[in-house]
C-alpha positions in Angstrom: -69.3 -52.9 9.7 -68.8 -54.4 6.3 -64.4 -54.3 6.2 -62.9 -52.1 3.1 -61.2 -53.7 -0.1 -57.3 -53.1 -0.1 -56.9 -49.5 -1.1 -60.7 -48.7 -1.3 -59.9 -45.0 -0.7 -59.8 -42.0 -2.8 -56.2 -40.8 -2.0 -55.6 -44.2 -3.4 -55.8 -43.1 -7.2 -51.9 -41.2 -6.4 -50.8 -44.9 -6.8 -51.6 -43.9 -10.7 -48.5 -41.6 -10.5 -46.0 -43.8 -9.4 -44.4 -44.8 -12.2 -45.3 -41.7 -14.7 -43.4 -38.7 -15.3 -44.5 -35.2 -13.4 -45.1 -32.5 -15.7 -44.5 -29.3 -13.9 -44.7 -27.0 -17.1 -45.4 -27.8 -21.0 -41.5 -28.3 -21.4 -40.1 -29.8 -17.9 -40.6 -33.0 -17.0 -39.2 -35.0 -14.0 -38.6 -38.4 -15.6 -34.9 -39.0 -14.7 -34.1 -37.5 -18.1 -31.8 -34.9 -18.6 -34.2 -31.9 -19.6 -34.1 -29.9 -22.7 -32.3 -26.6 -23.2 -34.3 -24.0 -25.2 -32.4 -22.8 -28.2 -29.4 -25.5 -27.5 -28.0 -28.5 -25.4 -27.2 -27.3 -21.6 -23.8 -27.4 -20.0 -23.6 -31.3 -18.7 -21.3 -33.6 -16.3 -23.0 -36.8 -17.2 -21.6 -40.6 -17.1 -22.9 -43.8 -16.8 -21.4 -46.7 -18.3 -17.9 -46.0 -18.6 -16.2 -42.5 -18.3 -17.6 -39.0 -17.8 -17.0 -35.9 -19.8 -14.2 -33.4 -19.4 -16.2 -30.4 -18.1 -18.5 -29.5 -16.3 -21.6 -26.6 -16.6 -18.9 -23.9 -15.5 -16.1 -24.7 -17.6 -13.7 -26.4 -15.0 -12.1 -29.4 -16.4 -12.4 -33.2 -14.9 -9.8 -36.2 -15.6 -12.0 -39.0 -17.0 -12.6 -42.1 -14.3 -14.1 -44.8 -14.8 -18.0 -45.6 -12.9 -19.8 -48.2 -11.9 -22.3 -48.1 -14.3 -25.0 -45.8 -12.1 -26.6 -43.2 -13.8 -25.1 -39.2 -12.5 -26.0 -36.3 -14.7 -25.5 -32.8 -13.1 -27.0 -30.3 -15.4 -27.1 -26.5 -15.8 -30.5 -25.6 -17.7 -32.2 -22.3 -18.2 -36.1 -22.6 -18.1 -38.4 -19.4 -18.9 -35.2 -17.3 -18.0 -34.1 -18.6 -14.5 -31.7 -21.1 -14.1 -31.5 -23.7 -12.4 -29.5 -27.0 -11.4 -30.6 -30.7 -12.2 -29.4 -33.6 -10.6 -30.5 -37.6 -11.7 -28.9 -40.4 -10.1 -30.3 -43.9 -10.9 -33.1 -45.2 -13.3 -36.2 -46.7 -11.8 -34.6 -49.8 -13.9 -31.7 -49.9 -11.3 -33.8 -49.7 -8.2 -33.0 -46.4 -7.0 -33.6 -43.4 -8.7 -33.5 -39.3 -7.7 -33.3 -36.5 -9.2 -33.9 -32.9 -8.3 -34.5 -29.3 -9.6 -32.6 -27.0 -8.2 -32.7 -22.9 -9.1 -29.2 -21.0 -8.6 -27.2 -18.3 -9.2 -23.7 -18.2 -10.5 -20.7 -16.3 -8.5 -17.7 -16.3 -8.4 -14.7 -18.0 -6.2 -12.7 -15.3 -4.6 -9.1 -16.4 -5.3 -9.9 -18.1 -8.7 -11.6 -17.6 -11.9 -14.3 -20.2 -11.9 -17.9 -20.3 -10.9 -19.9 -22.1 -8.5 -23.7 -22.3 -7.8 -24.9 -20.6 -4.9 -26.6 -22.6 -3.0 -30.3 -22.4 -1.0 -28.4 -24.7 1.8 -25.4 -24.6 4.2 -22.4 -26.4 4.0 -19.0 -24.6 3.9 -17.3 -25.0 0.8 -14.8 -22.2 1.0 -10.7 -22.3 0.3 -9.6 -22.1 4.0 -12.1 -25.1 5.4 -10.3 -27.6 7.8 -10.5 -30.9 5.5 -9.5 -30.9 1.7 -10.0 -27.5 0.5 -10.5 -28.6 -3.0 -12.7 -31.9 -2.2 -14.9 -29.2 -0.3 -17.8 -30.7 2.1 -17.3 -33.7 -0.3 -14.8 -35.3 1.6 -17.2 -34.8 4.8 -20.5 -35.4 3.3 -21.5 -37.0 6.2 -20.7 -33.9 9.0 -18.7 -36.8 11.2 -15.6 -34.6 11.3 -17.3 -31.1 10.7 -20.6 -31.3 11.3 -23.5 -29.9 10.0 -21.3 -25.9 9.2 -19.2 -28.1 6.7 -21.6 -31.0 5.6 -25.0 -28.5 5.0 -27.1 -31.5 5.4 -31.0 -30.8 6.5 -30.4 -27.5 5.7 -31.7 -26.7 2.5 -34.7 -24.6 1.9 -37.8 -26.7 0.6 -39.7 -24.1 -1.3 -36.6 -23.9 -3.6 -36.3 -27.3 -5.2 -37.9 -29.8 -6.5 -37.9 -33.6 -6.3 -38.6 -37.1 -7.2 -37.1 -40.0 -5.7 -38.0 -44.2 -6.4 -36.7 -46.9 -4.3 -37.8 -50.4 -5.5 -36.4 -53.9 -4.2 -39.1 -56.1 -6.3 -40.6 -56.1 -2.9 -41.1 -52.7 -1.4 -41.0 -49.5 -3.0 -41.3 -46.7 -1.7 -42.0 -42.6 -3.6 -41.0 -39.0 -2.3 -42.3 -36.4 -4.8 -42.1 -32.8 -4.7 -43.4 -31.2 -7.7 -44.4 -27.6 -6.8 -42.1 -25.4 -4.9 -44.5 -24.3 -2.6 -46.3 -27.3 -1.6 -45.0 -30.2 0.7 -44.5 -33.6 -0.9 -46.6 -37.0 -1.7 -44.8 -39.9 -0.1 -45.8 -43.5 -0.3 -44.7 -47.2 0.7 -46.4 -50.2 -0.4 -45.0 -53.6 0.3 -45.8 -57.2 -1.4 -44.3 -60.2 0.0 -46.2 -63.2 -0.5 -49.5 -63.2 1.9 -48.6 -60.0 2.9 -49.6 -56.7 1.6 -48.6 -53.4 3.3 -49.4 -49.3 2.2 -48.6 -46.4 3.6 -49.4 -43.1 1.9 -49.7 -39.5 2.3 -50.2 -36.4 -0.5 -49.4 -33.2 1.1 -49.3 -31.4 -2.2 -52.3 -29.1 -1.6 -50.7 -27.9 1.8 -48.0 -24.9 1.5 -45.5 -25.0 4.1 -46.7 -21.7 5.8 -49.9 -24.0 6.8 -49.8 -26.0 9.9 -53.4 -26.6 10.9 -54.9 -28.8 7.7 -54.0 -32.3 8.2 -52.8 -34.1 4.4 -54.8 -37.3 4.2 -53.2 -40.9 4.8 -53.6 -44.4 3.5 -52.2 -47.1 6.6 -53.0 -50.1 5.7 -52.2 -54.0 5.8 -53.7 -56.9 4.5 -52.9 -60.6 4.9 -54.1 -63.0 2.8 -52.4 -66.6 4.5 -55.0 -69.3 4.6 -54.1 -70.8 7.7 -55.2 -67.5 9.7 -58.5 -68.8 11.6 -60.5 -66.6 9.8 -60.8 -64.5 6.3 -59.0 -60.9 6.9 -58.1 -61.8 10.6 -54.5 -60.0 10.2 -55.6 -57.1 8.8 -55.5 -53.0 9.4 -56.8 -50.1 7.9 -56.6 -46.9 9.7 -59.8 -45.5 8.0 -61.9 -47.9 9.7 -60.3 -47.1 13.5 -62.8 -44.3 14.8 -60.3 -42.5 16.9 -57.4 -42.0 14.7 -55.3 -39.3 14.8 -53.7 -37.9 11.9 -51.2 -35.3 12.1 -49.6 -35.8 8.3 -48.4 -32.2 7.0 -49.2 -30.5 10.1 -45.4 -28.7 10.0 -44.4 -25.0 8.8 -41.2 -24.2 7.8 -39.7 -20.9 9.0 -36.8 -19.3 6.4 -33.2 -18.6 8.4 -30.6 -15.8 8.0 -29.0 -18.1 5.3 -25.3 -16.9 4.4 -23.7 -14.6 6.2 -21.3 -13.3 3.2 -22.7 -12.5 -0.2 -20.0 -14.6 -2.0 -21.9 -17.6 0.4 -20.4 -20.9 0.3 -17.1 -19.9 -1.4 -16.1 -17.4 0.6 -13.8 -18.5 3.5 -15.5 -18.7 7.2 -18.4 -18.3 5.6 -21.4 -19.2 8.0 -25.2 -19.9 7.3 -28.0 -20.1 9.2 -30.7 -22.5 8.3 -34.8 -22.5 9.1 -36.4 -24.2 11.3 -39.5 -26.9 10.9 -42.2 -26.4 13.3 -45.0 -29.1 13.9 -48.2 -28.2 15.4 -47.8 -31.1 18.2 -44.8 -29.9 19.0 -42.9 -33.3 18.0 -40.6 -33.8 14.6 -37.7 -35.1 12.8 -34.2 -33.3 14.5 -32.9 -32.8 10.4 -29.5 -30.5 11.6 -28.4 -33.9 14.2 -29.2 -36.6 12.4 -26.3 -39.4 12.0 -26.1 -39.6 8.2 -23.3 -42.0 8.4 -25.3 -44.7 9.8 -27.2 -44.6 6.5 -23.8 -45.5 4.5 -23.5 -49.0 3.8 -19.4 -49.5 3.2 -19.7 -52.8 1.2 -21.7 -51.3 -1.4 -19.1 -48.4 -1.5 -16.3 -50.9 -1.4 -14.7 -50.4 -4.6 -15.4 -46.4 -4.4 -13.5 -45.8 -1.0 -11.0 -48.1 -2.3 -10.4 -46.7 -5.7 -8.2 -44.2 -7.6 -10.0 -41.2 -5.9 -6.5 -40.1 -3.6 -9.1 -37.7 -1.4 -10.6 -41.1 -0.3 -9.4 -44.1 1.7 -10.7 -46.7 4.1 -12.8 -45.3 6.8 -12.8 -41.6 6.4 -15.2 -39.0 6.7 -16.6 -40.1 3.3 -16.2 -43.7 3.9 -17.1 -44.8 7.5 -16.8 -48.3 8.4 -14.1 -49.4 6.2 -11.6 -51.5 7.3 
């Protein structure tokens, strides 16, 4: 059998997107831009290379501190009358980029005046919590001291945001992008070092995340090119060509949960929520509520962070495990 060029496959042609914007209506665009605000600029904590502003979308006021640089806009924007919460961290310039859409309401604190976002995830950011009331789960992002009640992570609900996210070393890159609500994501890895060639892809986009059964198709495939291999293509792989691959890509549902338990949600104090549940056909799957974030933390490139003038932070806490 006559052996496939690199990439000869149709899903291939989603390698076209990787570095374009996605277009989800006429007027939004995920681009790592902050996005327009019909009939005036939206509310904005944004700040890059220096200082950030003095407020942020609900009024609350911010002392100025200096950053390193990276990229952080949180934005309130209303789009065909809903609104909704955007977050971009990172330029694809920088090597890591992400940014999601987020919609919300606003209610408000009991206690207080101001006005949070309530969320379509868990994580208990209420007065009376056991860590730093006003830090809230962000001086436990990880869930090492409160789990997964006061961090929220895994828990949000997929179907209600939006996503784009670019890692690039020069070397490999890798793409996770959600943009419908309803419809799982595209993800793809390619690596190119040298002799070596490496892509992994999968677009689930036409599967909803009530459907289980259709599988999304996949790319798998490695090539290398070294001229001291005995023979021409001797080290390489394509799944298509294997005749009893199995492919199981997408093959998950997602099943809603209770969500809060108190209609103030997250700012209400002993405020609970109940997440969903994934469900893959072959009964396998990612464990997304016990999964150790922290080990994903790298404390020397938070070094300066966990070091800094942020008095909720110091050397291996919650926040920053592994210092010192």
């Amino acid at each position: 059998m006559k052996r496939q060029k690199f990439c000869a496959h149709a899903l291939c042609a989603i390698l076209t997107l990787l570095d374009t914007s996605v277009v989800l209506a006429a007027d939004v665009v995920l681009d790592w831009n902050p996005l327009p605000q019909a009939g005036g600029d939206a509310s904005t904590i944004s700040f890059g290379n220096g200082s950030f502003g003095n407020s942020d979308n609900f009024g609350n006021s911010f002392n100025s501190q200096t950053n390193d640089g990276t990229q952080f806009v949180d934005r309130n924007v209303t789009i065909n009358g809903k609104q909704y919460n955007q977050i971009i961290i990172g330029t694809p310039s920088t090597g890591f980029s992400y940014e999601f859409l987020m919609p919300h309401s606003g209610i408000a604190s009991p206690g207080n005046n101001s006005v949070g976002i309530n969320p379509d995830s868990g994580g208990n950011e209420g007065i009376n919590i056991t860590l730093n009331a006003n830090a809230s789960n962000m001086n436990d992002p990880f869930g090492i001291a409160g789990g997964v009640a006061i961090s929220g992570n895994g828990t949000g609900v997929p179907t209600r945001m939006l996503m784009h996210m670019q890692i690039d070393d020069g070397q490999m890159k890798q793409v996770v992008l959600k943009d419908q609500f309803d419809k799982k994501p595209m993800i793809t890895t390619t690596v190119v070092e040298g002799d070596f060639k490496m892509l992994f892809a999968t677009d689930m986009r036409d599967l909803s995340y009530s459907n289980e059964v259709a599988a999304a198709p996949v790319i798998n495939q490695v090539s290398i090119t070294d001229p001291l291999l005995p023979t021409t293509g001797a080290g390489d792989f394509d799944m298509s060509m294997v005749e009893r691959s199995h492919v199981s890509a997408g093959q998950f549902i997602y099943v809603e949960g209770a969500g809060w338990n108190s209609p103030a949600a997250y700012s209400a104090s002993g405020a609970t929520y109940t997440p969903g549940t994934y469900i893959y056909l072959d009964g396998g799957g990612f464990d997304n509520l016990n999964t150790n974030w922290a080990s994903y933390f790298n404390y020397s490139d938070n070094e300066a962070a966990c070091t800094g003038p942020h008095n909720e932070r110091s050397p291996n806490t919650p926040d920053c495990p592994g210092g010192p």
